[in-house]
N, C-alpha and C positions, 0 to 999 in steps of 0.2 A: 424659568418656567413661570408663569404666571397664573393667578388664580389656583395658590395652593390650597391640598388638602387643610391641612390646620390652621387654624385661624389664629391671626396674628394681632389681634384686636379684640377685642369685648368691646362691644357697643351699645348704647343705652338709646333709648328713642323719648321723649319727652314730648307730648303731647301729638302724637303719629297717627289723631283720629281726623288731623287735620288732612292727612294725605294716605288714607285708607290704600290706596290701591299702588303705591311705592312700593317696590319689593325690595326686601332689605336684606334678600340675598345678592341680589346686586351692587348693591350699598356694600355690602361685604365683599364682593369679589373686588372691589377697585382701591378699598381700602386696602386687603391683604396685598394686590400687586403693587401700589404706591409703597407697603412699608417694606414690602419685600424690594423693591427697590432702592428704596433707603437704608437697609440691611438692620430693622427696627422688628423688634417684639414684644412680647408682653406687653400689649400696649393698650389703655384703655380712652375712648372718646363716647363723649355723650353729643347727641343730635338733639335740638330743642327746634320743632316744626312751630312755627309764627304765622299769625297773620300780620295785613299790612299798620295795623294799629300800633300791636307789640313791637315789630320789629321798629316804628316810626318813636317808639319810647323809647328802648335800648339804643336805637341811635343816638339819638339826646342825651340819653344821660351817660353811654361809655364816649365818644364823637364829638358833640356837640352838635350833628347835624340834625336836624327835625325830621327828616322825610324816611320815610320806609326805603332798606335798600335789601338785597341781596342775601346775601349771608354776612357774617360778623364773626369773626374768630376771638376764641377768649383763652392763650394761650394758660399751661396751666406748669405742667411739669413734675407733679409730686408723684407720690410712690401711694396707692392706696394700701393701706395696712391690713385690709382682710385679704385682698384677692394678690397682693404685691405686683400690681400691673400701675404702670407708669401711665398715667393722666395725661393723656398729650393737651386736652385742653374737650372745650365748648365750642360749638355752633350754634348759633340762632340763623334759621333758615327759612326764611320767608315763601311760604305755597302761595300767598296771595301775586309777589311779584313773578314767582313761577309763572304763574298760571296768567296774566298778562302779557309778560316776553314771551312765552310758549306757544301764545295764537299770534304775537307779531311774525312770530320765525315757523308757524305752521308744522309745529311737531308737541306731540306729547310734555304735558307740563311733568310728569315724573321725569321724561330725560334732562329737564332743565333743573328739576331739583339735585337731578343724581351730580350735574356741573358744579353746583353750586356746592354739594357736598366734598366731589374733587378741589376745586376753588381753596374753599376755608380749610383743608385739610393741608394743600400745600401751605398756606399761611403759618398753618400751625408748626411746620416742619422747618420753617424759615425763607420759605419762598418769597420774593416780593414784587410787584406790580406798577412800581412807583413811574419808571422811568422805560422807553420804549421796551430797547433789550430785553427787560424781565418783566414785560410782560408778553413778548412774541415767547421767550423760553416758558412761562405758567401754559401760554396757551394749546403749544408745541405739545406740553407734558398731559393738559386736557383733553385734547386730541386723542394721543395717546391710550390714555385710560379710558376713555367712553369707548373706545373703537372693540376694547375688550368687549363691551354688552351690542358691537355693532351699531354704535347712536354717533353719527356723523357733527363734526364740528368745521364750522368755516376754517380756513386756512390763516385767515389774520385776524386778533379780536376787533369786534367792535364797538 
């Protein structure tokens, strides 16, 4: 069943005045079914919302690419000692390029962030993108989890 009662995640938002109008009970519903699918709990993620400047720094300095991208995963893995929820890691999530891809593709820039939240999350679980295959299967799986909030995604990335 997806979209359990209990929440299988703590999640922390980090600078989320840049996308005031994200609902992050959504953000929560795709996280609980993604860990629910991965048969994961107690699990804690932090979202750090960017612009295109920030994210165009963090690329640089984790990447070595200069240009503003997407989202960025910063895998993490540790056990926090007050709350003992396992750190799956970091997102840096750019609302700037949202909200640019989101009027190319003529839909809601929060559905493009909530992608991008699924995006970096399967990274963080070890998903990878590299080579055709895995990235039809990430997309398959993004599909998937949006379709839970009803947010349509093409059939092949691109």
């Amino acid at each position: 069943m997806w979209g359990c009662i209990v929440n299988r995640c703590s999640i922390h938002y980090i600078n989320d005045e840049l996308a005031q109008d994200l609902n992050h009970q959504d953000i929560q519903t795709v996280v609980n079914a993604i860990l629910e699918n991965e048969n994961l709990n107690d699990q804690q993620l932090h979202i750090m919302l960017v612009d295109s400047e920030e994210s165009a720094r963090l690329h640089q300095e984790h990447f070595n690419v200069p240009d503003a991208t997407d989202v960025m995963s910063f895998p993490d893995g540790s056990i926090d000692e007050e709350s003992q929820l396992t750190h799956l890691g970091d997102l840096a999530v750019c609302v700037d390029v949202a909200k640019k891809i989101a009027t190319q593709r003529d839909k809601p820039y929060t559905h493009e962030l909530i992608l991008y939240v699924i995006h970096g999350l399967l990274h963080l679980l070890g998903y990878d993108d590299q080579h055709e295959d895995d990235r039809q299967e990430m997309w398959d799986l993004q599909r998937k989890y949006l379709a839970l909030l009803n947010i349509p995604l093409e059939d092949k990335p691109i």
